[in-house]
C-alpha positions as CSV (number, residue, x, y, z in Angstrom):
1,X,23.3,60.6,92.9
2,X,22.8,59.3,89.8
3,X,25.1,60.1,87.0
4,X,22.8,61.7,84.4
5,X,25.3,64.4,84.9
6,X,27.5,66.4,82.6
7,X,30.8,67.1,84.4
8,X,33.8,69.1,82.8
9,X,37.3,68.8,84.1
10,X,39.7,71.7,82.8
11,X,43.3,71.6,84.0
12,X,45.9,73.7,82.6
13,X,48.7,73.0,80.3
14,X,51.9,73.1,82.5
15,X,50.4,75.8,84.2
16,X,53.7,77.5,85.8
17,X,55.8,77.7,83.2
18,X,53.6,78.2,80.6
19,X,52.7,81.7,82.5
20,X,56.4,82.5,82.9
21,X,56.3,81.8,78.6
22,X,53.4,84.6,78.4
23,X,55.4,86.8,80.1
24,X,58.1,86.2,78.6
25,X,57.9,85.2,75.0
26,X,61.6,84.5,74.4
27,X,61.5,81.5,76.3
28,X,59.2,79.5,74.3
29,X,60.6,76.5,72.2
30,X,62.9,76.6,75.0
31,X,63.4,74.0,77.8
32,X,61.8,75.9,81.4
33,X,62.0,74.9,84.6
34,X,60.0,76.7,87.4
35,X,62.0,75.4,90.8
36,X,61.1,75.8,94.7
37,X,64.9,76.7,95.9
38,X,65.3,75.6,99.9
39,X,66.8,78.4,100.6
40,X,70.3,76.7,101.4
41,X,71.9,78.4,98.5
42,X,73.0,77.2,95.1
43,X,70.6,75.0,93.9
44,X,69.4,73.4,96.4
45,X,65.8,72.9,96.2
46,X,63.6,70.5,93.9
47,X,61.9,71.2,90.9
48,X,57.9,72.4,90.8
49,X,56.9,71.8,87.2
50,X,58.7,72.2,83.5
51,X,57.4,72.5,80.3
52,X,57.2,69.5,77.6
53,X,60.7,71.0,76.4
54,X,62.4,70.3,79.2
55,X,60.2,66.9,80.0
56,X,61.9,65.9,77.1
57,X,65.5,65.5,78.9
58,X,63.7,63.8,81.8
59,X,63.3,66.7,83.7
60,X,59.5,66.7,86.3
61,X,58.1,67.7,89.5
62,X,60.1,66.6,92.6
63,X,63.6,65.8,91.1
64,X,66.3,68.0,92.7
65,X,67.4,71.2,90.9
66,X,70.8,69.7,90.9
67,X,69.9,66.5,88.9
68,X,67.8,69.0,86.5
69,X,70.7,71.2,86.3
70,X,72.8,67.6,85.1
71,X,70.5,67.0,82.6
72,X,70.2,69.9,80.7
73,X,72.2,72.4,81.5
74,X,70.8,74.9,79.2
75,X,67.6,74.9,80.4
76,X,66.2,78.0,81.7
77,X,66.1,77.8,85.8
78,X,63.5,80.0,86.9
79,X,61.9,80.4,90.7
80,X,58.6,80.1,91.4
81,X,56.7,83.4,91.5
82,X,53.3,82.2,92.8
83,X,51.5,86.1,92.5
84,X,52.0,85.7,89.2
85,X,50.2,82.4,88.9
86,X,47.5,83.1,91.8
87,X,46.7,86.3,89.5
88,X,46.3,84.5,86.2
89,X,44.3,81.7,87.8
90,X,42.2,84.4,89.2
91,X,41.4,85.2,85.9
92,X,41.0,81.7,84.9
93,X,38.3,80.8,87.1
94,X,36.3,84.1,86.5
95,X,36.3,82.5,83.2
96,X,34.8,79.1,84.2
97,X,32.3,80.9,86.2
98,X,31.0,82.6,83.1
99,X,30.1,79.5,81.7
100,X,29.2,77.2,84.7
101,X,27.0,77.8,87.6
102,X,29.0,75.6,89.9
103,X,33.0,75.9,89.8
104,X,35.0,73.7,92.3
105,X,38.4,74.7,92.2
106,X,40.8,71.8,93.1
107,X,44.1,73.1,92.7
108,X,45.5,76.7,91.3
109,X,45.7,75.3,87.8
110,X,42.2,73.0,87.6
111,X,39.0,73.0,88.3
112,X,35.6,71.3,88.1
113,X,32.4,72.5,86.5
114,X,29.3,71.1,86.8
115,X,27.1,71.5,83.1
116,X,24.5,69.9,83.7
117,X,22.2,72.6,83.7
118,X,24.3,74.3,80.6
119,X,24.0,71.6,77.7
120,X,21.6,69.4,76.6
121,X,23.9,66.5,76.3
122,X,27.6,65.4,75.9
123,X,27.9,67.0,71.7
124,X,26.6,70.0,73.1
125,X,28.9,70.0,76.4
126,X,32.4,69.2,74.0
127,X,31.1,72.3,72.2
128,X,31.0,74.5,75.4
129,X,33.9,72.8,76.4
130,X,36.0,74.1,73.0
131,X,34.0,77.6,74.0
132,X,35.8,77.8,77.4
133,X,39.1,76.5,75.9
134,X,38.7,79.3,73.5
135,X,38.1,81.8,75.8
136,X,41.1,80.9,78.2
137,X,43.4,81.2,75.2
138,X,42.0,84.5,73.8
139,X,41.3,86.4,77.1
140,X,44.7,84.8,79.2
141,X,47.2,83.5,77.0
142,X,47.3,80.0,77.4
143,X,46.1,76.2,76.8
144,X,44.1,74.0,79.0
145,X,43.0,70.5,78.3
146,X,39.7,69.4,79.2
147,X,37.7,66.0,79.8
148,X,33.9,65.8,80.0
149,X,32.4,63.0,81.6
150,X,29.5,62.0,83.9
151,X,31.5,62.4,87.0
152,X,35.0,64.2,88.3
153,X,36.5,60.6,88.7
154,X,36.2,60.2,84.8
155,X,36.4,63.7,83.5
156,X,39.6,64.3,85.5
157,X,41.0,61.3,83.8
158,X,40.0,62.2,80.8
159,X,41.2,65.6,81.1
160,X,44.7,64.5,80.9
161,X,44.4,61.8,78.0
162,X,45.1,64.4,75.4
163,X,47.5,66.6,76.6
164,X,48.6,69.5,75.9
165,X,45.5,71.2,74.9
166,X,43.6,68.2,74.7
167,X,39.8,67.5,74.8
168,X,38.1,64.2,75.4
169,X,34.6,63.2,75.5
170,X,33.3,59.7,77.6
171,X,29.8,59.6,77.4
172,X,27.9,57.7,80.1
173,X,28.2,54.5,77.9
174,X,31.8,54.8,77.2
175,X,33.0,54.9,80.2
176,X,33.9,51.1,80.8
177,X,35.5,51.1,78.0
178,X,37.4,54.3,78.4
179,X,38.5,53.2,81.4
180,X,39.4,49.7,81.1
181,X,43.0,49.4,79.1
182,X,44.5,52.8,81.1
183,X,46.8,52.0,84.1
184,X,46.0,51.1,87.6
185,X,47.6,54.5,88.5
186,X,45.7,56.7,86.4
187,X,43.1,55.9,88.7
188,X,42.8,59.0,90.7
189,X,43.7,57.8,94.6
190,X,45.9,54.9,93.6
191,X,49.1,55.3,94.7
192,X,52.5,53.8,94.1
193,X,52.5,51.6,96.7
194,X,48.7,50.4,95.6
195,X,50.0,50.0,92.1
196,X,52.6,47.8,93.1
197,X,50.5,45.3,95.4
198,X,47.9,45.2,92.4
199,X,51.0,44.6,89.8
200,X,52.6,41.5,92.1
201,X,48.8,40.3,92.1
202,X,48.8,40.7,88.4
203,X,46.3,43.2,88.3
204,X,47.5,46.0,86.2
205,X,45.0,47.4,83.9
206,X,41.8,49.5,85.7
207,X,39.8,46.7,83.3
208,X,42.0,43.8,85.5
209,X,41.0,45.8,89.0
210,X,37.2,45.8,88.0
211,X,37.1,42.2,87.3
212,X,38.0,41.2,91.4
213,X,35.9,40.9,93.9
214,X,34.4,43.7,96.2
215,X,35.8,40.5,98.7
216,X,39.0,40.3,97.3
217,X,40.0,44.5,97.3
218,X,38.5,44.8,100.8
219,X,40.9,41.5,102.2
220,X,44.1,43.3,100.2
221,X,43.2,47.2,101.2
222,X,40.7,47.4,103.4
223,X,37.3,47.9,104.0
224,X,36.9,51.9,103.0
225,X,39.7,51.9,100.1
226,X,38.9,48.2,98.8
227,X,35.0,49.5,98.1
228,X,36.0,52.7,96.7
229,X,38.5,51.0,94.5
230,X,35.8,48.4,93.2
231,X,33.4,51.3,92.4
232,X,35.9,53.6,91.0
233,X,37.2,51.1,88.8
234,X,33.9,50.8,87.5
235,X,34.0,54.1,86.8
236,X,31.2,54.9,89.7
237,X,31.8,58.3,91.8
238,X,28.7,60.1,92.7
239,X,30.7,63.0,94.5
240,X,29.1,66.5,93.8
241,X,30.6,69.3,92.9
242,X,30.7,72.0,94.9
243,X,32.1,75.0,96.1
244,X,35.1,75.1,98.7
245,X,35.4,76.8,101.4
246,X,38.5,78.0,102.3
247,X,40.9,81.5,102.4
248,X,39.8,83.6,99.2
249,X,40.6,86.2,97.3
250,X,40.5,88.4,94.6
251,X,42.7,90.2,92.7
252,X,44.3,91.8,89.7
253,X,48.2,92.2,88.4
254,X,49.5,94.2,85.5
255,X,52.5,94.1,83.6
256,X,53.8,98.3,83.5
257,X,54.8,99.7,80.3
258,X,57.8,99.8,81.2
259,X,60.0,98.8,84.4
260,X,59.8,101.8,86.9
261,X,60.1,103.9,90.4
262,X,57.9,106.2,89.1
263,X,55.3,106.5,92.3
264,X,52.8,108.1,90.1
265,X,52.5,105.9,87.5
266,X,52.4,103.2,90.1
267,X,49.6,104.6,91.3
268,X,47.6,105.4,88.4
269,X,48.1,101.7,87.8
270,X,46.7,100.5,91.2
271,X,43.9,103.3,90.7
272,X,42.6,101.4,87.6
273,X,43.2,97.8,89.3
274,X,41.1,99.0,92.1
275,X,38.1,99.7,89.7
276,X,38.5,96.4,88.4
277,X,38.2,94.3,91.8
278,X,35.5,97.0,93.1
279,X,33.8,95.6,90.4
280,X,34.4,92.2,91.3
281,X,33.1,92.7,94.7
282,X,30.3,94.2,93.7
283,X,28.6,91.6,91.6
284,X,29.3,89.1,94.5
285,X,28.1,91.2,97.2
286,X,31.5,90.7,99.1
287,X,33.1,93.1,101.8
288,X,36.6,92.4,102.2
289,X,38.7,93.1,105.5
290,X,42.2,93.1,104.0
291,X,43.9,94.9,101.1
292,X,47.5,93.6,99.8
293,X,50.1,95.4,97.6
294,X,51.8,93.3,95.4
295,X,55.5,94.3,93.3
296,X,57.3,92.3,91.2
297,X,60.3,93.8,90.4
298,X,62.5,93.2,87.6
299,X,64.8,90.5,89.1
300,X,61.4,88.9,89.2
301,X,61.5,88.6,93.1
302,X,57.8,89.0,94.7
303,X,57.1,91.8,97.5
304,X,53.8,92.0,99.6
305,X,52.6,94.9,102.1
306,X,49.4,93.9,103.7
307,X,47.0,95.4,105.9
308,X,43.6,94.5,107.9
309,X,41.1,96.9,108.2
310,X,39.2,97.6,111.4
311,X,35.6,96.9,109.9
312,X,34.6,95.6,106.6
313,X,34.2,97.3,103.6
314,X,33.5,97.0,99.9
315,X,33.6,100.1,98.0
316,X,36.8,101.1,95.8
317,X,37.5,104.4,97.6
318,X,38.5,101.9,100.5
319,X,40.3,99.6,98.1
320,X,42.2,102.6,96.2
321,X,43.1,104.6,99.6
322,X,44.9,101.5,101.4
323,X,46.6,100.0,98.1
324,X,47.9,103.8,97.7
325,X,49.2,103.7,101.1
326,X,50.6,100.3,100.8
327,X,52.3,101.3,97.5
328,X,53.9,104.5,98.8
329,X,55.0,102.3,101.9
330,X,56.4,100.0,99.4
331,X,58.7,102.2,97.1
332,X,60.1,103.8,100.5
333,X,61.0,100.5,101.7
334,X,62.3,98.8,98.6
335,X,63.2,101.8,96.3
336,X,63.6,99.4,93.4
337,X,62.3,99.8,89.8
338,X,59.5,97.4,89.4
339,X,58.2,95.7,86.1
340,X,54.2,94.5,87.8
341,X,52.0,95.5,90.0
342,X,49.1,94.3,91.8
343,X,46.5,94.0,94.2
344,X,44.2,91.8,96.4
345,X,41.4,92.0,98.5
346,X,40.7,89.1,100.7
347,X,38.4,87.9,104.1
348,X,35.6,88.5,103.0
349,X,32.0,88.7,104.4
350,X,28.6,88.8,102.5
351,X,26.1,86.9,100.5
352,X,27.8,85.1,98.7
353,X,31.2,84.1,100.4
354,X,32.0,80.8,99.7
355,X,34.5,81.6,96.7
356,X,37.8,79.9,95.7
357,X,39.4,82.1,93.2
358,X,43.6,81.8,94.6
359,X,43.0,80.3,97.4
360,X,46.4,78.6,97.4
């Protein structure tokens, strides 16, 4: 495959936290930390993201909550509360497929878009790109940065050369040069370990890697990883994109009015969400087999009831009589005021069933 193609690369702006910042506005300018806690107790656990605030104080991914905690003790701890994000990516990607005919979701919080098709070159595709970024702000709340690039090896990179809410444009011809001061490790695929065989051979600019020998990286790495790293450092990847199969889903949470018990005006709210993925459904042509209940209530702790149906089906009558059922389940089994509610329909069979909207 030839790249005469116009790729996009959108990832979000420290996706987790900056949805805990929407929904609740108090915490911005503030250091956040969104942590996976083990379970042990106190804090054990490590830490899944934090904002630039709290990157500041040296605080990322991986580092135990403890250490974060020693850092900066005034940080705001938070757990994560992965409905929340699986419900605003949901929305995310609905976005990206208004403006793309082929979305490949990589993770909850980026995704691919082929263009090509869209723009007639790469001015035009920076200003669809600003269009999308646009839209993502307006419609969810929140930044993104984006990189647009002939391939997803270079648009990914060039997605995160600008952040936060960053957009960078390497046009076919650019691309050596893009790509030639920046790290060996911002090489998507090259790990630590890589980086450090490559730095001890003194290799430690992607421009350094694409000046050895297809020879020389196939005797150090093998065959499979020594060609791929020649041609990637080249800024070569002909990999399509495309969509992924995999466990999908759709769905819709609400923040109530106010927090509450209040089964009927649970209900009226799951009535309305109902509409709102019926009308999903129907523009794919999906039936669904299983219906979830989701409450969040106002300690922020997540609660699921889930159910399978028999047969599949795909009209909201369906959707509105199990969520109902699940909901009153719900409040008799955790009689707790809650502060969101939501649905999701998922297995889904039909025309078109190859989607990826929260499927992590």
């Amino acid at each position: 495959m030839p790249d005469n193609r116009i790729i996009l690369h959108v990832d979000m702006d420290y996706f987790f936290a900056q949805c805990e910042e929407r929904e609740h506005p108090e915490l911005k300018g503030k250091p956040v930390v969104i942590c996976v806690y083990s379970g042990r107790g106190g804090d054990s656990g490590a830490v899944s993201t934090s904002n630039y605030e709290a990157r500041k104080f040296g605080i990322k991914a991986g580092i135990p909550i403890s250490r974060a905690k020693k850092l900066n003790p005034d940080a705001v701890f938070l757990p994560v509360n992965m409905e929340l994000y699986r419900s605003i990516s949901d929305d995310i990607m609905e976005i990206l497929r208004g403006f793309s005919d082929i979305v490949e979701q990589e993770s909850i919080d980026e995704a691919f878009c082929d263009i090509t098709g869209k723009v007639a070159d790469f001015d035009e595709a920076k200003k669809l790109a600003a269009q999308i970024k646009d839209a993502i702000r307006q419609n969810v709340g929140l930044t993104c940065s984006a990189g647009i690039a002939p391939n997803k090896l270079v648009a990914k990179i060039a997605s995160d050369f600008q952040k936060p809410d960053g957009l960078t444009v390497v046009k076919p011809e650019e691309v050596r040069t893009f790509l030639e001061p920046l790290k060996v490790t911002d090489l998507i695929g090259v790990g630590k370990k890589t980086a450090e065989r490559l730095n001890e051979l003194g290799i430690n600019t992607i421009g350094d890697m694409s000046k050895l020998s297809i020879g020389e990286l196939v005797s150090e790495f093998g065959q499979a990883k020594g060609a791929w790293m020649k041609q990637a450092s080249q800024g070569i990847d002909t990999t399509p994109v495309q969509e992924r199969e995999g466990t999908e889903q759709i769905g819709r949470i609400t923040t109530l009015k106010e927090d509450t018990k209040d089964l009927k005006v649970i209900l009226d709210t799951i009535d309305r969400l109902s509409g709102e993925v019926s009308g999903k459904l129907k523009e794919r042509k999906l039936s669904f087999r299983s219906v979830t209940f989701i409450g969040i209530s106002t300690d922020f702790k997540t609660h699921t009831k889930s159910r399978t149906l028999g047969a599949p089906a795909k009209d909201a009558g369906t959707i509105k009589r199990v969520a109902n059922e699940l909901a009153r389940d719900f409040i008799v089994q955790y009689p707790t005021a809650l502060r969101r509610v939501g649905l999701r329909v998922a297995n889904f069979s039909g025309e078109k069933s190859q989607m990826t909207l929260g499927e992590f």
